[in-house]
N, C-alpha and C positions, 0 to 999 in steps of 0.2 A: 778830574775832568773825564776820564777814560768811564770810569764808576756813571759816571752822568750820562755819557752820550751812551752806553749799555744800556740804564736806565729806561733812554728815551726812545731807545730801538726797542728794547721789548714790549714797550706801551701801544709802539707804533704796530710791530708785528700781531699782536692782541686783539689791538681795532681793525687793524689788515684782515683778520682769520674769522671775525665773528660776525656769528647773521642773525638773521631772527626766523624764532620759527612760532608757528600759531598754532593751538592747541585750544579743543573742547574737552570741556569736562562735568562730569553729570556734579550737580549742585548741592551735593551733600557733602562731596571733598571738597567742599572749596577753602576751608580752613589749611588741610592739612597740603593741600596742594597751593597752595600758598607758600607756605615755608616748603617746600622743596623747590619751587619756583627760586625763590629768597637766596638758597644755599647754592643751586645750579649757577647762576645769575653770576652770583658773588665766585663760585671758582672756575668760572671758565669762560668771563668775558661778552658770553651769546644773548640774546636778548629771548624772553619768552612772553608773547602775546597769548592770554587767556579767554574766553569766554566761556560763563558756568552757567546752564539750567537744565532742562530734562534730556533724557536720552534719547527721547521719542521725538525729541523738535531735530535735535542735533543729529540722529539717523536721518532721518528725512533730507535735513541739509544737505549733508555730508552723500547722499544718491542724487540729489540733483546738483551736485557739484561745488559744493562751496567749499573755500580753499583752508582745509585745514589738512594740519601735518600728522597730527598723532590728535587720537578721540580716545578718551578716559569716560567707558562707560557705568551705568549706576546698574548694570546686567550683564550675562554673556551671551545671553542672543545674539543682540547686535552686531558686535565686533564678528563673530562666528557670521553673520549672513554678509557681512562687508569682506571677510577673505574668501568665503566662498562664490560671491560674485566678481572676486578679482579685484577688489578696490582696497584691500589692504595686503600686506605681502606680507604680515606676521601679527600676534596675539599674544597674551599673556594672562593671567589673574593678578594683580595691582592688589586685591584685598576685598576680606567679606565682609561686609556690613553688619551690621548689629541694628535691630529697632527698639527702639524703646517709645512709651507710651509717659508723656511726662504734660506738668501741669506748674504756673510760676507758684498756684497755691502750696506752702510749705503741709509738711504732716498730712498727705490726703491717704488714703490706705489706696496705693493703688496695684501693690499686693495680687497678685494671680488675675487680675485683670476686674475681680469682680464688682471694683467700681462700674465699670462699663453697663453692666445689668441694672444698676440703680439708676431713680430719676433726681438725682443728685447733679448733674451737670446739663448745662440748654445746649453747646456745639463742640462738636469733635472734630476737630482738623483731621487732614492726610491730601498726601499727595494725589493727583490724580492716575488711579490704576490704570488709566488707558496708555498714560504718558510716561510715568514713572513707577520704577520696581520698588520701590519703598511703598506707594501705594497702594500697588498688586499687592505686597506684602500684608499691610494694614487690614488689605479685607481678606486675604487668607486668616488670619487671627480672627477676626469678627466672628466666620465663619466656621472655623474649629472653636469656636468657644457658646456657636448657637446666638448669637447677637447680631449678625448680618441685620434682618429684617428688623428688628426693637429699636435700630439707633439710626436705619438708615435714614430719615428724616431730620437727623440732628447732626448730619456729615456740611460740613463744608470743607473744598476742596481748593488745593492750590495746584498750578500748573506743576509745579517742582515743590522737593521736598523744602526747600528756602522759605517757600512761601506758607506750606503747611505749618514750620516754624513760627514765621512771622505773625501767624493768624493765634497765635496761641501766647507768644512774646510780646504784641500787642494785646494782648486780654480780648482780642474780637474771639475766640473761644478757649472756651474753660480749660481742655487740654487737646492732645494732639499725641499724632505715630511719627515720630519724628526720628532720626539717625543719631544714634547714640553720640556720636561724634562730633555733636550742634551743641550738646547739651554738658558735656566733658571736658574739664581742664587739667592736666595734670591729675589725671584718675578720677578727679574727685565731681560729682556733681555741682554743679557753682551755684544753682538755686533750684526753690520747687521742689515737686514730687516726681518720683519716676518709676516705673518698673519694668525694668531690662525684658522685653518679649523672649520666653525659651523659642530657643530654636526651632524647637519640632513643633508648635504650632502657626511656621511659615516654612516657602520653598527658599533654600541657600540664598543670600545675597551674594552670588561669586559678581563683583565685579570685575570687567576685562578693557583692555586696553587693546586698541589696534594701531597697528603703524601705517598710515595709509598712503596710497599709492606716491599722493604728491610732496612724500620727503624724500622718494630717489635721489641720488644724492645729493642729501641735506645734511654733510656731516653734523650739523648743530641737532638735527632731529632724532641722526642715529646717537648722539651722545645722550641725549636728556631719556632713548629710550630705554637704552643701560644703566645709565644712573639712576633711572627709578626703582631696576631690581637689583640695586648695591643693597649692602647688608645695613650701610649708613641710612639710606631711604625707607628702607621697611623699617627701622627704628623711629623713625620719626613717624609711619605711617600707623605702627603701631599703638605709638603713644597716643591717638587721637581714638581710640574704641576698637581699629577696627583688628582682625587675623590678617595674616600675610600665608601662605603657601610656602 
C-alpha cells in the first residue's frame, strides 16, 4: 500500500512540475531532433512543441514576436543578431552540417561534382539561398566549381531544405543539395547516389541555437537547453551526419 501511494505521489508530483515549452527548428534537423525530443520527453515528464522549416521565416518570426522558447538555427547569423539585439540571452553551435549532392538514381558518377557540368540531368533541387543556409551553400559549390551560370536555368528551389528533398525524393527533379542527414541511416546511404560536397568548396555550416528571451524562467526550457550539449545528445546528433564542437 505504502509502495502505491509513493507511486501515485511521484506521478502526481511529475505532472505537478512539467510544462511545455515551444521550440523552432531549421528543417534539415528534423530527424535528429526528433529523437532528442523523443528521449527529453521520455526522462523528464516536460512536453516539447516543435515547428521545422527555414531559418529565414523563423528569424523573421521570432523579431516580430512570436512565442517561441529556444530557435535551433540551420546558421549562426541569426542566433548572433537575436543576442545582439537582446532577444536571446545565450547561444551555442548544436552542430555543422554536411551537404551532399544526391540523386534516388542508383550508380550515377556523382564523384567530384562533375556530373553537374553534363547535360545528363533536366532539374537540380536546393534550397532557397535567400532563405536557407543549405542553399547559400549549394550555390557556393556551383560557383567554385564554375557551374553557377550553365545550370542556373535547370535550378528549382524549395523554401527549406525538406523541400529541396522532397523535389528530388519525388523524382520532380533528377537530383538535388540536400543535408547529409536526410539522406543517412545509421552511416550508411539508404538509396541513390551521393557525393558528400568537400568542405572547402562552401562557407562552414556552424549551426547555432539561441535561448530566447521568453524561456525566463522556463525551467523546462533551461533543461531541454542543457540537455542538448550533454555528451548523450551530441551522440545522437552525431549519428545523423552531422560534427558537434
Amino acid at each position: 500500500m505504502k509502495s502505491l501511494i509513493a507511486f501515485i505521489l511521484s506521478v502526481y508530483c511529475l505532472s505537478a512540475s512539467a510544462e511545455t515549452i515551444i521550440i523552432a527548428a531549421a528543417s534539415n534537423f528534423t530527424v535528429a531532433m526528433n529523437e532528442l525530443i523523443s528521449r527529453f520527453e521520455a526522462d523528464t515528464g516536460h512536453e516539447v512543441q516543435v515547428s521545422y522549416g527555414s531559418s529565414g521565416r523563423f528569424y523573421a518570426q521570432i523579431t516580430n514576436g512570436a512565442p517561441f522558447d529556444v530557435f535551433f538555427s540551420a546558421d549562426h547569423e541569426k542566433p548572433a543578431l537575436l543576442e545582439t539585439n537582446e532577444l536571446a540571452s545565450d547561444r551555442f553551435t548544436y552542430a555543422i552540417g554536411a551537404l551532399a549532392l544526391w540523386s534516388k538514381t542508383p550508380e550515377l558518377q556523382l564523384d567530384q561534382g562533375a556530373f553537374l557540368g553534363q547535360d545528363s540531368f533536366n532539374k537540380l533541387s536546393m534550397a532557397n539561398p535567400r532563405l536557407a543556409p543549405y542553399g547559400q551553400a549549394a550555390v557556393e559549390v556551383l560557383v567554385s566549381l564554375g557551374l553557377e551560370e550553365s545550370t542556373s536555368d535547370r535550378w528549382v528551389q524549395g523554401e527549406n531544405i525538406t523541400q529541396a528533398y522532397q523535389f528530388v525524393d519525388t523524382e520532380n527533379a533528377d537530383l538535388g543539395f540536400v543535408a547529409l542527414s536526410q539522406i543517412m541511416q545509421d552511416g550508411e546511404l539508404e538509396e541513390g547516389s551521393v557525393w558528400l560536397v568537400p568542405t572547402e568548396l562552401h562557407s562552414p555550416i556552424r549551426q547555432d541555437a539561441a535561448l530566447l528571451n521568453r524561456a525566463e524562467g522556463k525551467q523546462a526550457a533551461l533543461e531541454f537547453w542543457n540537455y542538448v550539449q550533454s555528451s548523450s545528445a551530441q551522440t545522437i546528433i552525431k549519428s545523423y551526419g552531422y560534427q558537434v564542437e
